[in-house]
C-alpha positions in Angstrom: -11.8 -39.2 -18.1 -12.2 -35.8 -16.1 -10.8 -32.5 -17.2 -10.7 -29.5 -15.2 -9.3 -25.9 -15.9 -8.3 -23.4 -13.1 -7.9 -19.9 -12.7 -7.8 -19.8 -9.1 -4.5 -21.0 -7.8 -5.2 -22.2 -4.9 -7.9 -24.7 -6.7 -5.6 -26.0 -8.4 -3.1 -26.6 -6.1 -5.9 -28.3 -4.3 -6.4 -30.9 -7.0 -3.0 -31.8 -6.3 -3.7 -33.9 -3.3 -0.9 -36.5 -3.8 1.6 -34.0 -3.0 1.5 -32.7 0.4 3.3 -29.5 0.8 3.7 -25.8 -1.0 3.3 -24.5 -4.4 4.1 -21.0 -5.5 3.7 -19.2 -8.8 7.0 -18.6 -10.4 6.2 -15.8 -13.2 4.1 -15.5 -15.3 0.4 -13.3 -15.8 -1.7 -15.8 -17.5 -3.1 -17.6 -14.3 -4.7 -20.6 -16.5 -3.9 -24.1 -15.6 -5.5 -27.3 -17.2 -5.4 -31.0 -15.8 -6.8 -34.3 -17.4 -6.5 -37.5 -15.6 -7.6 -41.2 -16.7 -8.2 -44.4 -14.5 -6.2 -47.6 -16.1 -7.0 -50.2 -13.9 -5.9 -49.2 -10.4 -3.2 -46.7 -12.1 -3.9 -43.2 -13.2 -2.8 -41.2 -16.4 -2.5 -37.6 -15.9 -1.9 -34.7 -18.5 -1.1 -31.4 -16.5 -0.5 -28.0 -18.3 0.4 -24.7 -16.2 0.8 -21.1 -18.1 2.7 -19.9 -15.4 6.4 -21.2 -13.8 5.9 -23.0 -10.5 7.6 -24.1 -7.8 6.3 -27.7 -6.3 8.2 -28.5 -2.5 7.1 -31.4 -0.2 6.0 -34.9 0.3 4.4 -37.3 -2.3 1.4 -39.7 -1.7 2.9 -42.9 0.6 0.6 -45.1 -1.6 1.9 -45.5 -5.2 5.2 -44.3 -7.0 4.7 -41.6 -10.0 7.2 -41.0 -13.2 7.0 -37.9 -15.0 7.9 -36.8 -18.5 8.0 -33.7 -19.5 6.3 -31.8 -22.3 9.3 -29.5 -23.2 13.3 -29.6 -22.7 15.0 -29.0 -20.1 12.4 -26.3 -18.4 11.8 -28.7 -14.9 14.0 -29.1 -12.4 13.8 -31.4 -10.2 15.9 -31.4 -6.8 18.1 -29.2 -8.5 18.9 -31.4 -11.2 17.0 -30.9 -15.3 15.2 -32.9 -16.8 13.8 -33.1 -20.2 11.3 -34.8 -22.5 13.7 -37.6 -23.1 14.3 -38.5 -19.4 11.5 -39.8 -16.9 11.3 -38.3 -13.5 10.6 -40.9 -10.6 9.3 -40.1 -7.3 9.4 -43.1 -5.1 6.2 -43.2 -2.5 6.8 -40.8 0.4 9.7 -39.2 -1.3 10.5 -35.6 -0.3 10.7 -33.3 -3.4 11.6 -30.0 -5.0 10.2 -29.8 -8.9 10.6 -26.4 -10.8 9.8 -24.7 -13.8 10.4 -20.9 -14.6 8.4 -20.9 -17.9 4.9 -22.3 -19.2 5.0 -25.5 -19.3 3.0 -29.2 -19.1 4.1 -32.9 -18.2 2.5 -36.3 -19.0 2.3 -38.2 -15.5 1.4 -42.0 -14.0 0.7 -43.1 -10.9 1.0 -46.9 -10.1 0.0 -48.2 -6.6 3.2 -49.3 -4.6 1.6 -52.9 -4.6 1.9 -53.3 -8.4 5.7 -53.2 -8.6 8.0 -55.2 -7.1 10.2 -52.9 -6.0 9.5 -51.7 -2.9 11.4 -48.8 -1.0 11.4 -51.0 2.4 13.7 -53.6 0.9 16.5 -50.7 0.9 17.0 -50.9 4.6 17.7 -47.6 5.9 18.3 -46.0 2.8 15.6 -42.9 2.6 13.1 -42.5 -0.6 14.4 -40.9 -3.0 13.4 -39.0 -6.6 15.4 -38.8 -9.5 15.7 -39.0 -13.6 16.5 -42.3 -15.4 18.1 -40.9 -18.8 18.4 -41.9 -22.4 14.9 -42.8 -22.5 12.7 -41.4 -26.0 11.8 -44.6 -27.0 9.9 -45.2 -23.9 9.3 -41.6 -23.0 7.4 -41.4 -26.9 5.5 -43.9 -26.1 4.2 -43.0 -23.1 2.8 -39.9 -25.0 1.3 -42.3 -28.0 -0.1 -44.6 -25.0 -2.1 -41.6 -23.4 -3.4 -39.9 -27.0 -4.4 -43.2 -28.1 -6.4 -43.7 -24.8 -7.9 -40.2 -25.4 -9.1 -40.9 -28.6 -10.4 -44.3 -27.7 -12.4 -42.8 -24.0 -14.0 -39.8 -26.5 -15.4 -42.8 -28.7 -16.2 -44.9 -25.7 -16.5 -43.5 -22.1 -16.7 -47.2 -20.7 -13.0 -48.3 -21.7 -11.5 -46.9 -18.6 -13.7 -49.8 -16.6 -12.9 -52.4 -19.1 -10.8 -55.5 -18.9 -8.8 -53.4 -21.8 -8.1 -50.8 -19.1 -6.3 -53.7 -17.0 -4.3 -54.5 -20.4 -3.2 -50.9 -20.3 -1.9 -51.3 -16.7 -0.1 -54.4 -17.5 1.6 -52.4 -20.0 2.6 -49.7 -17.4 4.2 -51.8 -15.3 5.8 -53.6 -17.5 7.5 -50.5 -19.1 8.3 -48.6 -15.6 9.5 -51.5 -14.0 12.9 -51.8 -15.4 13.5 -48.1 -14.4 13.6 -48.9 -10.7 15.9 -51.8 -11.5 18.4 -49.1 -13.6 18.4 -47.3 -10.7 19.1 -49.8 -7.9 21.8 -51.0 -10.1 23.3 -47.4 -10.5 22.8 -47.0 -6.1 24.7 -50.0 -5.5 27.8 -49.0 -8.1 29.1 -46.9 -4.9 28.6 -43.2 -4.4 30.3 -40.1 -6.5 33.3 -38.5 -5.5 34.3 -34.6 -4.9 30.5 -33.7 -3.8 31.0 -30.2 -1.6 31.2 -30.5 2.1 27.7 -29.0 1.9 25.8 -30.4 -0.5 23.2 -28.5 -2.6 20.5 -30.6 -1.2 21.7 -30.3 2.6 21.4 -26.4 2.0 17.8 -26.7 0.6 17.1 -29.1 3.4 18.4 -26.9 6.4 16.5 -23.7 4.5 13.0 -25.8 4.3 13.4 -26.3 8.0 13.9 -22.7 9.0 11.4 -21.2 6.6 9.1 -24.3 8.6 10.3 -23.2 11.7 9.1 -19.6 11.0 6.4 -20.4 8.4 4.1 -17.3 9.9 7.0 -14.9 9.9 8.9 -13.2 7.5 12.5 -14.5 6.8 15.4 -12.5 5.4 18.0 -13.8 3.3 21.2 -13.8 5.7 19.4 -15.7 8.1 18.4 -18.2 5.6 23.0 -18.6 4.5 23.6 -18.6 8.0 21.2 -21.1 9.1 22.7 -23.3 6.7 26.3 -23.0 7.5 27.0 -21.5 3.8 27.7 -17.9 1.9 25.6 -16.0 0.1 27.2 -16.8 -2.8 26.4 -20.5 -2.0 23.0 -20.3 -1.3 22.2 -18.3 -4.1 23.9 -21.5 -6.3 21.9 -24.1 -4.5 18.9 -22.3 -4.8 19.3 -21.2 -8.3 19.6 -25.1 -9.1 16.9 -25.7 -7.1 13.8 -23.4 -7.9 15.3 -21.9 -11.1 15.6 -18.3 -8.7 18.0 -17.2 -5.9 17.2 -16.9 -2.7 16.2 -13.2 -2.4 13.4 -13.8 -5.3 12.1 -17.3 -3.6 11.6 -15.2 -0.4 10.0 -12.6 -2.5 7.4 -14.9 -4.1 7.0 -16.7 -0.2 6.1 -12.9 1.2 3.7 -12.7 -1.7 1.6 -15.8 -1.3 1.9 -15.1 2.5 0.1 -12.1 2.4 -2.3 -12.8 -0.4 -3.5 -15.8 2.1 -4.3 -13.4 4.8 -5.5 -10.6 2.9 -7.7 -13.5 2.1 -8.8 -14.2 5.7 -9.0 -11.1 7.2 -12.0 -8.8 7.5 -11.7 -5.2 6.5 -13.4 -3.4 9.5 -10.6 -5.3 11.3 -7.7 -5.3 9.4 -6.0 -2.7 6.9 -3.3 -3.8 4.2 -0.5 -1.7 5.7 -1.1 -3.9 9.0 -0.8 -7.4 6.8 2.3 -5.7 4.8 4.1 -5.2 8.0 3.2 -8.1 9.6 5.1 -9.9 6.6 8.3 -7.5 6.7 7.4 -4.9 3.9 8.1 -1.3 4.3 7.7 0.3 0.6 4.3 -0.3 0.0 4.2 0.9 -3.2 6.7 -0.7 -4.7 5.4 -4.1 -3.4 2.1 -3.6 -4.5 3.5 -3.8 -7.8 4.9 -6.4 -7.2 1.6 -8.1 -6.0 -0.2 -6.7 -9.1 2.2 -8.4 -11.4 1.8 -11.8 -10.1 -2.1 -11.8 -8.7 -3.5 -9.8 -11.4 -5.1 -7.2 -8.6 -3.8 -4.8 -6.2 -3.3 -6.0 -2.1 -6.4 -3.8 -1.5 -8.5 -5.5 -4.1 -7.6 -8.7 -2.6 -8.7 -7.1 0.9 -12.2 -5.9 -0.6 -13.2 -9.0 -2.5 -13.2 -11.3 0.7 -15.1 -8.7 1.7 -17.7 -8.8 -0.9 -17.5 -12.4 -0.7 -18.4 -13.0 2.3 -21.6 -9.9 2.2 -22.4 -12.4 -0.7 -22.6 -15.5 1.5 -24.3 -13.5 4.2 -27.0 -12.8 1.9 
């Protein structure tokens, strides 16, 4: 079993490798999150909690497909769409993704090697990977929680389980629960789509914002440019992304300017570079009110940021 515990951010988001894209703080001042993980068989038990909201955006691992359950109700989004402790979340392998939460929160999570179930995305023909939520499911959702405390309990009185032939039992077990799922779903794709979607969906406007903000990841973006890439109103946008990430559009670009200059504050030397320059850089003009901004969510003012990769890197040099 290995724990860890953060309170560096970008560590954490670091030990996230089977998501490839973005992560963002969404609220919160306690900056405190704690992972556990467990090897069953070739499958892998996690146990994630995070004290602040965050925003998740971008591609999962190609190599196994993950279901998610939730610690609370109805604080994660996903895709726009909640989800809740009696619901599992599937992301297929390769599937792009959007999963939100705007509060403190935790999720129990599995990931099983594509090979394992027979399912495979490729017998869909063209039809692209997907995540979604299978509902109506405490019975199984419950025990997927009893499953990983009883494992707990038995790996603290003996380390050498998770490389015993009762580790492959366990796996068996897993498949054999989050099989069917793909199956309830298949059977749900092939009833034929839903009717009176907008002419723009929700996703299509996250989609065609993604590829702008992309497009123009080292400059700063504002709001209008965002609607009208899209083909939408303000008023639209705001909906999609409020189902989305939990926040409008304004506060997501917001949170984006924050992280983008707290990355180069990061990187770049003080005899060289002064915060004002950086602010600018990333489209800010009241200084002070953004530093409180940056205070809130970081914990330290821009210039702090500024002088400890400073003192980090007199540190290294000595």
């Amino acid at each position: 079993m290995k724990q860890e515990t953060f309170t560096d951010f970008d560590a954490f988001r670091a030990s996230n490798a089977q998501v490839e894209g973005q992560w963002l703080i969404n609220g919160g001042t306690d900056w405190l999150w704690r992972t556990e993980s467990l090897a069953v068989g070739s499958c892998q038990m996690v146990r994630c909690y995070s004290h602040t909201g965050l925003i998740t955006e971008g591609v999962e691992s190609n190599g196994c497909y993950q279901f998610y359950v939730p610690f609370g109700s109805g604080a994660w989004r996903n895709n726009g769409v909640g989800f809740n402790e009696d619901e599992v979340l599937i992301v297929e392998p390769g599937a792009e993704h959007c999963q939100t939460t705007n509060t403190a929160e935790g999720f129990h999570g599995f990931f099983v090697p594509k090979p394992l179930l027979a399912l495979d995305p490729e017998t869909r023909g063209q039809q692209a990977r997907c995540s979604y939520t299978v509902k109506d499911q405490r019975r199984l959702s419950n025990r997927f929680r009893e499953m990983y405390a009883g494992l707990l309990a038995a790996v603290a009185e003996n380390p050498g389980i998770e490389s015993s032939p009762a580790a492959r039992l366990v796996e068996a077990e897993l498949w054999s629960m989050l099989e069917p799922l793909l199956r309830l779903h298949l059977s749900a794709e092939e009833s034929g789509p839903s009717r009176g979607r907008p002419r723009v969906s929700r996703r299509k406007i996250v989609e065609r914002s993604q590829v702008m903000l992309e497009e123009f990841d080292g400059e700063p973006i504002h709001v209008s440019e965002l609607a009208k890439n899209a083909g939408v109103s303000l008023p639209t946008l705001e909906k999609a992304f409020n189902d989305y990430f939990h926040i409008g559009p304004r506060q997501y670009l917001r949170i984006r300017q924050l992280h983008k200059v707290r990355r180069e504050l990061l990187v770049s030397a003080p005899d060289e570079t002064t915060v004002s320059d950086v602010l600018t850089r990333w489209g800010v003009w009241e200084f002070g009110r953004f530093s409180g901004r940056y205070k809130l969510q970081f914990g330290e003012l821009p210039s702090e940021t500024l002088r400890r990769r400073s003192q980090t890197r007199l540190t290294s040099v000595t």
